[in-house]
TIMAR-17689 format. One record per residue: residue in three letters; x, y, z of N, C-alpha, C in turn. Coordinates in steps of 0.05 Angstrom, whole numbers, padded with zeros to 5 digits, always signed. Atoms other than C-alpha are relative to their C-alpha. Layout:
N
ALAXYZXYZXYZ...
! end
This chain:
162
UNK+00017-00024+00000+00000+00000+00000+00018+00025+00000UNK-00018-00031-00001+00018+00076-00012-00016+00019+00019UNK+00014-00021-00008+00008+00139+00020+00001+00023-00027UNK+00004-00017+00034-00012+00190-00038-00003+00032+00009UNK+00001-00041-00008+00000+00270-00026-00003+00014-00023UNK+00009-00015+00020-00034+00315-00065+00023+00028+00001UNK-00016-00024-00011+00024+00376-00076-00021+00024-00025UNK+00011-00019+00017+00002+00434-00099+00023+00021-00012UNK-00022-00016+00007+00042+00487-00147+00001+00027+00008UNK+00007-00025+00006+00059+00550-00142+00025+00015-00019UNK-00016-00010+00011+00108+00600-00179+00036-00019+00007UNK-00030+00023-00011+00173+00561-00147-00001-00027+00001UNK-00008+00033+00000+00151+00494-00149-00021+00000+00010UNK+00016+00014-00015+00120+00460-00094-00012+00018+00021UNK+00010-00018-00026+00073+00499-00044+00016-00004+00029UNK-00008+00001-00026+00103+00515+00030-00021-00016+00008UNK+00018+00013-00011+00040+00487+00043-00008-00033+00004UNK-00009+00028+00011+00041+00427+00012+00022-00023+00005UNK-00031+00019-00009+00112+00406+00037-00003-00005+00027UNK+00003+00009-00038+00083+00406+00110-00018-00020-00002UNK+00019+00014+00012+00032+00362+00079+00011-00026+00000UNK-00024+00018+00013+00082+00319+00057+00013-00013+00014UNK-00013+00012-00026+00113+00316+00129-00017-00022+00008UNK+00019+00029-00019+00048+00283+00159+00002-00021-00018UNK+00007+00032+00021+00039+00243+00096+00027-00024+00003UNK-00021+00022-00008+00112+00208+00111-00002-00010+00023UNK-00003+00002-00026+00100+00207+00181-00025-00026+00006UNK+00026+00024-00002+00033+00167+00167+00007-00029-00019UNK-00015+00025+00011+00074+00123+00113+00013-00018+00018UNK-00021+00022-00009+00123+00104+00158-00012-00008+00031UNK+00028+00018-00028+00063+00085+00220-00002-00016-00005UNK+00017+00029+00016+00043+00031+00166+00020-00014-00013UNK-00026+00010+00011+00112+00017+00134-00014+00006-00029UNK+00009+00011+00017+00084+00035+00077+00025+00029-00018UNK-00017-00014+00017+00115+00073+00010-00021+00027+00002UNK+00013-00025-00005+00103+00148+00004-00007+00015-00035UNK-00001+00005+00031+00083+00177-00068-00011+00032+00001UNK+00009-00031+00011+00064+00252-00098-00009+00003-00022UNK+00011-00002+00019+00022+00275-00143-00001+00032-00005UNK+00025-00026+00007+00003+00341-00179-00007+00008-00026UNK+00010-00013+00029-00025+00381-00231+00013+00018-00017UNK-00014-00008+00024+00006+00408-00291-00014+00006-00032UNK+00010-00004+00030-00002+00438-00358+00014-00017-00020UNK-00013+00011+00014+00019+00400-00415+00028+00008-00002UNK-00016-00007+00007+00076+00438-00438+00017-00003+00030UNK-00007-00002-00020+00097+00440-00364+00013-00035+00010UNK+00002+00038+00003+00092+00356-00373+00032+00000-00006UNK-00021-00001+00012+00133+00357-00422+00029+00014-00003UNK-00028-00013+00005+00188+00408-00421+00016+00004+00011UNK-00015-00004-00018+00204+00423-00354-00017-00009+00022UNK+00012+00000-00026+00186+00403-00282-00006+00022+00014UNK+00007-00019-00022+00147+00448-00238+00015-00004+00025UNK-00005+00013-00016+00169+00405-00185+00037-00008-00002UNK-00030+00006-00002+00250+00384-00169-00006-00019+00020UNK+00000+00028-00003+00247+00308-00172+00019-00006+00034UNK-00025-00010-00023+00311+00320-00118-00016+00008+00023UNK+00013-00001-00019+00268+00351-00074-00016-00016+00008UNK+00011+00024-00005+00217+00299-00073+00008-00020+00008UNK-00022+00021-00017+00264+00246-00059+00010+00008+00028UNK-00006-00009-00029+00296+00280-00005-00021-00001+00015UNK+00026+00004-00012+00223+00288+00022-00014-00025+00010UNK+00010+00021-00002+00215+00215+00023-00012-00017-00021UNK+00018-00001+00027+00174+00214-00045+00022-00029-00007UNK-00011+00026+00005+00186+00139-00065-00009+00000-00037UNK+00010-00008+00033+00145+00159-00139-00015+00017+00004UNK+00014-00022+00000+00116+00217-00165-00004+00005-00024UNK+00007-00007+00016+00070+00237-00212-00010+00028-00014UNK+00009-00034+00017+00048+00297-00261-00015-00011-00014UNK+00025+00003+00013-00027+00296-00278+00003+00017-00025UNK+00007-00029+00015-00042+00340-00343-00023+00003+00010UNK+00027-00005-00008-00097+00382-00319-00014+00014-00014UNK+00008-00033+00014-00106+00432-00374+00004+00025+00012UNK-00001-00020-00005-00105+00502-00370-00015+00015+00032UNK+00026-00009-00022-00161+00511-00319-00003-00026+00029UNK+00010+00024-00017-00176+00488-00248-00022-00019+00010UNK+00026+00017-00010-00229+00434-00242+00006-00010+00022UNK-00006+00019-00023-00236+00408-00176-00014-00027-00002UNK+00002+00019+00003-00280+00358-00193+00013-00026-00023UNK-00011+00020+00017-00241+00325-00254+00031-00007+00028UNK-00023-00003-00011-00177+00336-00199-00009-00030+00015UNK+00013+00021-00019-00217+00294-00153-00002-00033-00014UNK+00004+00029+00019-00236+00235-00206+00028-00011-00009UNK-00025+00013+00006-00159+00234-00227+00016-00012+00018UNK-00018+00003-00028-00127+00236-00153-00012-00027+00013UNK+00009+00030-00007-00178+00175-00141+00002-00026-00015UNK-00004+00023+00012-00171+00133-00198+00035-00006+00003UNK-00025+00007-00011-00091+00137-00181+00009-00011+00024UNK+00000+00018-00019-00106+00118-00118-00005-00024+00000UNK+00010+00024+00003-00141+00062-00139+00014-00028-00008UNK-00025+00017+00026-00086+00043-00191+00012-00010+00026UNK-00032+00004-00012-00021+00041-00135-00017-00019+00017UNK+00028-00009-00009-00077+00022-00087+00017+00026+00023UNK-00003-00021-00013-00080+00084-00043-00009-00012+00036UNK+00017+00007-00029-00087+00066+00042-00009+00031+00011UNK+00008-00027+00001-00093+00150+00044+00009+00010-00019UNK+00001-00020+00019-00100+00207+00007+00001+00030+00018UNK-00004-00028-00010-00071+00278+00036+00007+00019-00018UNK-00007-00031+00013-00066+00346+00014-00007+00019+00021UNK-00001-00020-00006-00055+00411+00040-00027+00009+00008UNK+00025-00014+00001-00115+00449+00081-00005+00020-00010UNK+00006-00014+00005-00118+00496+00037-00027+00002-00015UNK+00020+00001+00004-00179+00523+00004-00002-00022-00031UNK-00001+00022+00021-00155+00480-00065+00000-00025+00016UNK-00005+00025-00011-00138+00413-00021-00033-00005+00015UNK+00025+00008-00018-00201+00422+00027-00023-00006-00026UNK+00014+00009+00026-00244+00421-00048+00001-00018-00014UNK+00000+00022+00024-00215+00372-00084+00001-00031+00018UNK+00006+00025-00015-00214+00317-00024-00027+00006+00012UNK+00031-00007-00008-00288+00345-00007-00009-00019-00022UNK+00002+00018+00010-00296+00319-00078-00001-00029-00004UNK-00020+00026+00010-00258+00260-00078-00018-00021+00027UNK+00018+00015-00029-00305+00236-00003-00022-00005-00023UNK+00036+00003+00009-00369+00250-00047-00004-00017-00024UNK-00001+00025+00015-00349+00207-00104+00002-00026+00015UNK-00005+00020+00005-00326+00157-00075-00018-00021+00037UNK+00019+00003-00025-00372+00156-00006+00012-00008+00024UNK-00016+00008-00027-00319+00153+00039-00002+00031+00018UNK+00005-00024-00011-00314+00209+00096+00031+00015+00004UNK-00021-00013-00002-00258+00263+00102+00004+00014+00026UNK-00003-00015-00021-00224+00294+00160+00016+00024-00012UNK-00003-00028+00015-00205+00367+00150+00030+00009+00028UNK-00017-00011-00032-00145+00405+00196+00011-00022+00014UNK-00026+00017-00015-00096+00351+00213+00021-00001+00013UNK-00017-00004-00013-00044+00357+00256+00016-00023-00003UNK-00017+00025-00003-00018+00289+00265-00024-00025-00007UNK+00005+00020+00015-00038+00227+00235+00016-00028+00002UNK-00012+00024-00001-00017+00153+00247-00022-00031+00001UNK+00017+00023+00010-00045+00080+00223-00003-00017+00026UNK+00002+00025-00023-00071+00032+00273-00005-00019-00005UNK+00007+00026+00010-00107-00017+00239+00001+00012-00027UNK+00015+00001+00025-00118-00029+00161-00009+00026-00011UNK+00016-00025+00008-00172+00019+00156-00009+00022+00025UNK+00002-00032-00023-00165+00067+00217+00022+00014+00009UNK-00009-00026+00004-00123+00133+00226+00000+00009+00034UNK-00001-00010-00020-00108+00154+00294+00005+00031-00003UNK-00007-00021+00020-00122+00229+00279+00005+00024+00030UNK-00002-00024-00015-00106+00302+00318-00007+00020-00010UNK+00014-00028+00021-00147+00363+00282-00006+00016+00022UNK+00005-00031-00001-00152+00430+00288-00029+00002+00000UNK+00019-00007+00004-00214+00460+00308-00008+00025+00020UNK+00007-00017-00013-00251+00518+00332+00029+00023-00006UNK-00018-00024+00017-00201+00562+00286+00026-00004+00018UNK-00029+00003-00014-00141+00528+00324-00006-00001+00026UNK+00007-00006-00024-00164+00541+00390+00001-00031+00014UNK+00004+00034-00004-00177+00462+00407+00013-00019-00016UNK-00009+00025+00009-00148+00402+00393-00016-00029+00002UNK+00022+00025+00003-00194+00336+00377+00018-00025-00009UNK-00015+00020-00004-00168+00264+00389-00019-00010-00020UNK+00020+00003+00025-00204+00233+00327+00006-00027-00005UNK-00013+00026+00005-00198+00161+00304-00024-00011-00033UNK+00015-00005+00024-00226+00162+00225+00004-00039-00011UNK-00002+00026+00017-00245+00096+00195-00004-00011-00026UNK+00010-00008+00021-00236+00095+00128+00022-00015-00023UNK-00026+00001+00021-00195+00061+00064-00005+00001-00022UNK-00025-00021-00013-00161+00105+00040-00027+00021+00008UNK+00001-00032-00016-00166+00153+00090+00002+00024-00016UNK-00005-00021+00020-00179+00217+00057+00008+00023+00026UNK-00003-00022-00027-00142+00276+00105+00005+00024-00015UNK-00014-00017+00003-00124+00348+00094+00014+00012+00025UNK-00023+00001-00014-00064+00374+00132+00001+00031+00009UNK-00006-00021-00009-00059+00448+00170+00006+00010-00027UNK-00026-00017+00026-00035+00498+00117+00014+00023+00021
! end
């Protein structure tokens, strides 16, 4: 099984956001022993010519494989959602994280409602106990609280603090 991190881009590469993302997502790989993997979105030409992303960095991060969706020009969250699931499906996926940002909290909102599984939002920490349950720590009440959570779900769909 993998753990699957949604990164998101921005002008330099990989979001700040996204790379803390990236922390829990290793941190929840290596709870389960499992391999860690990245994904994101891309324009064609971006495919092909040059990396948004620095492969180098990814590795260093843990990133065991990593992928570049084409997404077209425009952001759909719901096609984002149908791609980031059927890749899960492929490797098989035991979670699915991304960034809480307002892109990550959308496209795994999506990615619950396809596929009828439930999402936890504001993650802190994250670790496997069984199979299909997530020993979770979220954010709530705009940070103010902390909630001991235990999500049962495979894959776990999480998003991660931004």
């Amino acid at each position: 099984m993998t753990v699957l991190c949604l990164i998101e881009t921005d002008a330099a590469g990989a979001a700040d956001s996204s790379m803390r993302a990236l922390v829990l997502a290793r941190r929840l790989a290596a709870s389960a022993g499992e391999d860690l993997a990245a994904a994101w979105f891309g324009l064609p030409e971006t495919i092909d010519h040059q990396e948004m992303i620095d492969h180098q960095e990814m590795s260093a991060a843990g990133v065991a494989r990593a992928y570049v969706i084409d997404a077209g020009a425009a952001y759909a969250p719901l096609a984002w959602a149908r791609a980031l699931g059927g890749l899960a499906t492929a490797m098989p996926a035991s979670a699915v994280l991304a960034a809480g940002t307002d892109r990550g909290n959308e496209v795994l909102a999506h990615l619950g409602a396809i596929t009828g599984l439930p999402m936890a939002a504001n993650c802190v920490q994250a670790s496997r106990t069984s199979p299909t349950e997530c020993a979770l720590v979220r954010q709530r009440w705009a940070g103010s609280l902390l909630e001991d959570a235990v999500l049962t779900a495979s894959p776990a769909l999480l998003t991660v603090v931004a």
